[in-house]
C-alpha positions as CSV (number, residue, x, y, z in Angstrom):
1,X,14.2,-7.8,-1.4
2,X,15.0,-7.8,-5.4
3,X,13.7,-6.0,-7.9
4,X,15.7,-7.6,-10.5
5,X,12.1,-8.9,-13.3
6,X,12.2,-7.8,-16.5
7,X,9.1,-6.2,-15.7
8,X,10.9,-4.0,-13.1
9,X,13.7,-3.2,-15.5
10,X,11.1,-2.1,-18.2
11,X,9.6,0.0,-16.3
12,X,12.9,1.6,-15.0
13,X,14.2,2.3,-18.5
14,X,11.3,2.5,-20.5
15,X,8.8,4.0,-18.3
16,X,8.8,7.5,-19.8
17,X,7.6,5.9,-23.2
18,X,4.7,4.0,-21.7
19,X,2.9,7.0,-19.2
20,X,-0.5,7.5,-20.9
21,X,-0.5,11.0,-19.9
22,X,1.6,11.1,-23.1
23,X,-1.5,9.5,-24.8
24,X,-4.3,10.5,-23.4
25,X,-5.8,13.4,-21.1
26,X,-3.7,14.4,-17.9
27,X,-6.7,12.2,-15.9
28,X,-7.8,9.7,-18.5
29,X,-9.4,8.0,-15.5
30,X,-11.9,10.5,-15.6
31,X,-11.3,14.2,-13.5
32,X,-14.6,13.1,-11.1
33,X,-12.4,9.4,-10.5
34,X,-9.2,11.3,-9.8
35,X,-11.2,13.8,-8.0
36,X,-12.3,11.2,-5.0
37,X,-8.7,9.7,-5.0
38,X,-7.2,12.8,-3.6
39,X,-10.5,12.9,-1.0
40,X,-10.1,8.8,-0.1
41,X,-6.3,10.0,0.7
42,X,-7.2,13.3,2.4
43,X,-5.8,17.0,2.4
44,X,-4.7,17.8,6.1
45,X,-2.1,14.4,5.9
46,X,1.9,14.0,4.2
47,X,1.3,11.5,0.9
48,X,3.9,9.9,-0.8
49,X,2.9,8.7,-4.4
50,X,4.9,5.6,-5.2
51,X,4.9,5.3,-8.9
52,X,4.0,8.9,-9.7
53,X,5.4,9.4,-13.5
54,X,5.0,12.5,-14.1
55,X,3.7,13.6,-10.6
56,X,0.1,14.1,-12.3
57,X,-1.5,13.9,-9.6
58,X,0.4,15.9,-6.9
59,X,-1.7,19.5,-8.0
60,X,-4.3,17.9,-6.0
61,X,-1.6,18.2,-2.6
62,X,-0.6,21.3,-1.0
63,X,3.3,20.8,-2.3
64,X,4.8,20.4,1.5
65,X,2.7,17.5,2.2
66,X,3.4,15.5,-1.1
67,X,6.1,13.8,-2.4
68,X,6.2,11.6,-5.4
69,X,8.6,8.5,-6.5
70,X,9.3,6.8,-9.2
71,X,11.8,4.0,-10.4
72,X,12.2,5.5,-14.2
73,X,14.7,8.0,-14.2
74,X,13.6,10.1,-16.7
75,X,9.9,10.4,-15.7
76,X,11.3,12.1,-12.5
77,X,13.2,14.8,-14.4
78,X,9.9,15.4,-16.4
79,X,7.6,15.3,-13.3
80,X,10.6,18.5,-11.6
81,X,10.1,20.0,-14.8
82,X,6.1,19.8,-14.8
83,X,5.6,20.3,-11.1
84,X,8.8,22.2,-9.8
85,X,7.7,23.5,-6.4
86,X,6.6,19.6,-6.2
87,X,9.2,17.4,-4.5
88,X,10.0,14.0,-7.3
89,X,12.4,11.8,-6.2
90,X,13.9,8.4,-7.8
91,X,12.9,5.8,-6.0
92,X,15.5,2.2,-5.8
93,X,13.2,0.5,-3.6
94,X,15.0,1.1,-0.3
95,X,12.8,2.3,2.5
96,X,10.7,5.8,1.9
97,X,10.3,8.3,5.4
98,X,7.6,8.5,6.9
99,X,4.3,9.9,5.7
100,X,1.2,9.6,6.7
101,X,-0.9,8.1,3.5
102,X,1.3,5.7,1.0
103,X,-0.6,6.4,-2.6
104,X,0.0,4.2,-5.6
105,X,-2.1,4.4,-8.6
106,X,-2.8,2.6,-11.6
107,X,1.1,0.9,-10.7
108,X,-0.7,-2.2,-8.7
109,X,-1.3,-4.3,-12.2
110,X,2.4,-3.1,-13.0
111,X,4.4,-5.0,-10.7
112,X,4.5,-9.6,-11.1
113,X,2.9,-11.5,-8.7
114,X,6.4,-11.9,-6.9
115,X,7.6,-8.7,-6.2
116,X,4.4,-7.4,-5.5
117,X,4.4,-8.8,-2.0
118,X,8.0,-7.2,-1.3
119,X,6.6,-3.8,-2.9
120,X,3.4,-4.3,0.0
121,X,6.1,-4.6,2.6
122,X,7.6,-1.2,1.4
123,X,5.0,0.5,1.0
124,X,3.7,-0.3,4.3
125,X,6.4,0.4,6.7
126,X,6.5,3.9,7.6
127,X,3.3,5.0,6.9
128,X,-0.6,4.9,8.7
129,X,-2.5,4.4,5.3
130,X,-2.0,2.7,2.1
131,X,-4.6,3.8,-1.1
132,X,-4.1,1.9,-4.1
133,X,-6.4,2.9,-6.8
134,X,-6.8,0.6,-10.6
135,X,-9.0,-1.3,-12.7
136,X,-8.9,-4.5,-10.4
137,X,-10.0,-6.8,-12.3
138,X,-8.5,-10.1,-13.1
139,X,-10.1,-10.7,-16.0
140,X,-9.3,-7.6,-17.8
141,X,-6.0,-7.2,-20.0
142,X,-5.4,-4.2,-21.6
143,X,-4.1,-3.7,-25.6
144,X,-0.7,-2.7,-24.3
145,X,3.0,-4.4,-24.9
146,X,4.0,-4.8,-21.3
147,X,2.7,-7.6,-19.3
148,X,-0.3,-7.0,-16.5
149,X,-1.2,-8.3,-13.3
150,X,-4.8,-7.7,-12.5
151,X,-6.0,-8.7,-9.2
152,X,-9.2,-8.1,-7.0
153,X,-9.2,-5.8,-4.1
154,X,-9.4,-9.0,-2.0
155,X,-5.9,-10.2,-3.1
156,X,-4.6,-6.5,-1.4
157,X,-6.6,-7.3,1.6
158,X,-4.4,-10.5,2.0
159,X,-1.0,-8.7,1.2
160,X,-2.3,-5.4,3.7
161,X,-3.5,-7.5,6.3
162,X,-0.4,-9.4,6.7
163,X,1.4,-5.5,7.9
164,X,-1.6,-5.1,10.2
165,X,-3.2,-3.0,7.6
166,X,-7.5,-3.2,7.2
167,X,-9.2,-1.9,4.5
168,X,-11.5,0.6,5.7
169,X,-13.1,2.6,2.9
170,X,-13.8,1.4,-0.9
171,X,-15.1,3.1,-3.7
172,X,-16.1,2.0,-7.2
173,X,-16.1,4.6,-10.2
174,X,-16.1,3.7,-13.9
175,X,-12.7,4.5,-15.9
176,X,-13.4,7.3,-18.2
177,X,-11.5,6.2,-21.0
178,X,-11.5,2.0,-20.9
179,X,-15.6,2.3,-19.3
180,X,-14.6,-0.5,-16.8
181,X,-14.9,-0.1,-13.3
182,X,-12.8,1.3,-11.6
183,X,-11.6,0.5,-7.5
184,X,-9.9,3.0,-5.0
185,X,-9.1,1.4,-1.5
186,X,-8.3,2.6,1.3
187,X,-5.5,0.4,4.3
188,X,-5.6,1.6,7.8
189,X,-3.0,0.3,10.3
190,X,-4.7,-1.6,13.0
Protein backbone atom coordinates (compact mmCIF):
# COMPACT_ATOMS: atom_id res chain seq x y z
CA UNK A 1 0.00 0.00 0.00
CA UNK A 2 1.31 3.77 -0.79
CA UNK A 3 0.35 6.74 0.42
CA UNK A 4 2.60 8.67 -1.73
CA UNK A 5 -0.63 11.61 -3.50
CA UNK A 6 -0.09 14.94 -3.06
CA UNK A 7 -3.27 14.87 -1.28
CA UNK A 8 -1.69 12.57 1.34
CA UNK A 9 1.49 14.69 1.57
CA UNK A 10 -0.73 17.86 2.14
CA UNK A 11 -2.37 16.65 4.70
CA UNK A 12 0.80 15.28 6.44
CA UNK A 13 2.62 18.69 6.33
CA UNK A 14 -0.01 21.06 6.21
CA UNK A 15 -2.77 19.50 8.14
CA UNK A 16 -2.36 21.65 11.31
CA UNK A 17 -3.18 24.78 9.05
CA UNK A 18 -6.34 23.37 7.58
CA UNK A 19 -8.33 21.77 11.03
CA UNK A 20 -11.48 23.95 11.21
CA UNK A 21 -11.44 23.73 14.90
CA UNK A 22 -8.97 26.59 14.25
CA UNK A 23 -11.85 28.28 12.39
CA UNK A 24 -14.81 27.54 13.74
CA UNK A 25 -16.37 26.09 17.11
CA UNK A 26 -14.65 22.83 18.67
CA UNK A 27 -18.01 20.90 17.03
CA UNK A 28 -18.87 23.00 13.99
CA UNK A 29 -20.87 19.93 13.05
CA UNK A 30 -23.27 20.93 15.46
CA UNK A 31 -22.79 19.57 19.59
CA UNK A 32 -26.35 17.43 19.04
CA UNK A 33 -24.40 15.76 15.54
CA UNK A 34 -21.24 15.09 17.47
CA UNK A 35 -23.38 14.11 20.27
CA UNK A 36 -24.95 10.86 18.44
CA UNK A 37 -21.43 10.07 16.82
CA UNK A 38 -20.00 9.15 20.17
CA UNK A 39 -23.53 7.09 20.82
CA UNK A 40 -23.41 5.34 17.05
CA UNK A 41 -19.75 4.31 18.26
CA UNK A 42 -20.64 3.39 21.92
CA UNK A 43 -19.11 3.97 25.49
CA UNK A 44 -18.45 0.41 26.97
CA UNK A 45 -15.95 -0.41 23.56
CA UNK A 46 -11.86 0.60 22.79
CA UNK A 47 -12.20 3.35 19.65
CA UNK A 48 -9.41 4.34 17.68
CA UNK A 49 -10.04 7.80 15.79
CA UNK A 50 -8.10 7.65 12.51
CA UNK A 51 -7.70 11.21 11.48
CA UNK A 52 -8.26 12.78 14.79
CA UNK A 53 -6.39 16.39 14.47
CA UNK A 54 -6.55 17.67 17.46
CA UNK A 55 -8.30 14.63 19.28
CA UNK A 56 -11.65 16.89 19.51
CA UNK A 57 -13.50 14.41 19.86
CA UNK A 58 -11.85 12.01 22.33
CA UNK A 59 -13.66 14.01 25.66
CA UNK A 60 -16.58 12.09 24.62
CA UNK A 61 -14.29 8.54 25.54
CA UNK A 62 -13.33 7.47 28.88
CA UNK A 63 -9.30 8.08 28.05
CA UNK A 64 -8.33 4.16 28.36
CA UNK A 65 -10.64 3.12 25.75
CA UNK A 66 -9.64 5.90 23.11
CA UNK A 67 -6.91 6.39 21.09
CA UNK A 68 -6.49 8.83 18.30
CA UNK A 69 -4.19 9.05 15.04
CA UNK A 70 -3.22 11.24 12.75
CA UNK A 71 -0.73 11.45 9.69
CA UNK A 72 0.23 15.38 10.43
CA UNK A 73 2.86 15.56 12.81
CA UNK A 74 2.10 18.60 14.35
CA UNK A 75 -1.69 18.18 14.98
CA UNK A 76 -0.59 15.24 17.25
CA UNK A 77 1.64 17.32 19.46
CA UNK A 78 -1.36 19.81 19.66
CA UNK A 79 -3.94 17.08 20.25
CA UNK A 80 -1.04 15.76 23.68
CA UNK A 81 -1.13 19.17 24.51
CA UNK A 82 -5.10 19.70 24.44
CA UNK A 83 -5.99 16.25 25.69
CA UNK A 84 -2.86 14.97 27.72
CA UNK A 85 -4.40 12.07 29.70
CA UNK A 86 -5.65 11.25 25.93
CA UNK A 87 -3.41 8.78 24.11
CA UNK A 88 -2.38 10.71 20.23
CA UNK A 89 -0.32 8.88 18.28
CA UNK A 90 1.29 9.59 14.52
CA UNK A 91 -0.05 7.42 12.35
CA UNK A 92 2.35 6.20 8.88
CA UNK A 93 -0.35 3.97 7.66
CA UNK A 94 1.13 0.70 8.95
CA UNK A 95 -1.39 -1.51 10.78
CA UNK A 96 -3.26 0.02 14.09
CA UNK A 97 -3.92 -2.78 17.28
CA UNK A 98 -6.78 -3.88 17.78
CA UNK A 99 -9.84 -2.02 19.04
CA UNK A 100 -13.04 -2.58 18.94
CA UNK A 101 -14.83 0.49 16.93
CA UNK A 102 -12.45 2.07 13.97
CA UNK A 103 -13.89 5.98 13.94
CA UNK A 104 -13.01 8.35 11.22
CA UNK A 105 -14.70 11.65 10.83
CA UNK A 106 -15.08 14.26 8.40
CA UNK A 107 -11.38 12.53 6.85
CA UNK A 108 -13.59 10.19 4.27
CA UNK A 109 -13.84 13.19 1.56
CA UNK A 110 -10.04 13.80 2.43
CA UNK A 111 -8.44 10.85 0.99
CA UNK A 112 -8.52 10.38 -3.54
CA UNK A 113 -10.51 7.82 -4.91
CA UNK A 114 -7.27 5.52 -4.92
CA UNK A 115 -5.98 5.36 -1.76
CA UNK A 116 -9.22 5.35 -0.21
CA UNK A 117 -9.68 1.63 -0.83
CA UNK A 118 -6.08 0.88 0.79
CA UNK A 119 -7.12 3.28 3.80
CA UNK A 120 -10.75 0.73 3.96
CA UNK A 121 -8.36 -2.13 4.17
CA UNK A 122 -6.58 -0.48 7.24
CA UNK A 123 -9.02 0.62 8.86
CA UNK A 124 -10.78 -2.60 8.76
CA UNK A 125 -8.32 -5.17 9.88
CA UNK A 126 -8.14 -5.34 13.51
CA UNK A 127 -11.21 -4.04 14.49
CA UNK A 128 -15.28 -5.25 14.89
CA UNK A 129 -16.81 -1.83 13.73
CA UNK A 130 -15.95 0.84 11.38
CA UNK A 131 -18.11 4.51 11.79
CA UNK A 132 -17.39 6.97 9.32
CA UNK A 133 -19.27 10.15 9.76
CA UNK A 134 -19.26 13.34 6.79
CA UNK A 135 -21.35 15.29 4.50
CA UNK A 136 -21.61 12.40 1.87
CA UNK A 137 -22.56 13.94 -0.81
CA UNK A 138 -21.20 13.85 -4.16
CA UNK A 139 -22.43 16.74 -5.34
CA UNK A 140 -21.30 19.07 -2.67
CA UNK A 141 -17.66 20.81 -2.87
CA UNK A 142 -16.74 22.93 -0.23
CA UNK A 143 -15.01 26.69 -0.63
CA UNK A 144 -11.69 25.18 0.60
CA UNK A 145 -8.05 24.92 -1.35
CA UNK A 146 -7.48 21.29 -1.02
CA UNK A 147 -9.14 18.92 -3.28
CA UNK A 148 -12.51 16.71 -2.06
CA UNK A 149 -13.82 13.45 -2.63
CA UNK A 150 -17.47 13.30 -1.79
CA UNK A 151 -19.07 10.03 -2.08
CA UNK A 152 -22.55 8.39 -0.97
CA UNK A 153 -22.80 6.05 1.95
CA UNK A 154 -23.35 3.40 -0.75
CA UNK A 155 -19.80 3.83 -2.27
CA UNK A 156 -18.56 2.69 1.72
CA UNK A 157 -20.93 -0.13 1.55
CA UNK A 158 -19.00 -1.41 -1.48
CA UNK A 159 -15.42 -0.75 0.03
CA UNK A 160 -16.91 -2.31 3.74
CA UNK A 161 -18.44 -5.10 2.25
CA UNK A 162 -15.52 -6.30 0.46
CA UNK A 163 -13.69 -6.84 4.42
CA UNK A 164 -16.93 -8.68 5.39
CA UNK A 165 -18.14 -5.43 6.94
CA UNK A 166 -22.30 -4.57 6.75
CA UNK A 167 -23.65 -1.45 7.51
CA UNK A 168 -25.99 -1.80 10.23
CA UNK A 169 -27.13 1.55 11.65
CA UNK A 170 -27.38 5.03 9.72
CA UNK A 171 -28.23 8.26 10.86
CA UNK A 172 -28.84 11.59 9.02
CA UNK A 173 -28.35 15.03 10.90
CA UNK A 174 -27.94 18.40 9.35
CA UNK A 175 -24.31 20.05 9.60
CA UNK A 176 -24.59 22.94 11.83
CA UNK A 177 -22.36 25.26 10.19
CA UNK A 178 -22.57 24.26 6.13
CA UNK A 179 -26.90 23.34 6.75
CA UNK A 180 -26.27 20.19 4.56
CA UNK A 181 -26.98 16.89 5.64
CA UNK A 182 -25.09 15.29 7.34
CA UNK A 183 -24.44 11.00 7.37
CA UNK A 184 -22.97 8.84 10.39
CA UNK A 185 -22.62 5.00 9.48
CA UNK A 186 -22.11 2.46 11.17
CA UNK A 187 -19.85 -1.24 9.67
CA UNK A 188 -20.26 -4.40 11.57
CA UNK A 189 -18.06 -7.48 10.74
CA UNK A 190 -20.18 -10.20 9.47
Amino acid sequence: MKFDSKDTFFWQTEGINHMRFIHHNEWYEGRDTVEKIAEVVGQDCTIRDVGCGYARLACFFKPENYIGYDICKSAVRKAAALRPDYKVEHWTFTEMPYADVTLFVNGPHLVNHEEIIDLCSLMCNNTKAVVLAEMMDPAWVGPFEYTEYRREVTTYDELMSAHGFTRIRTEIGEHAFWKRPFTIARWEKQ
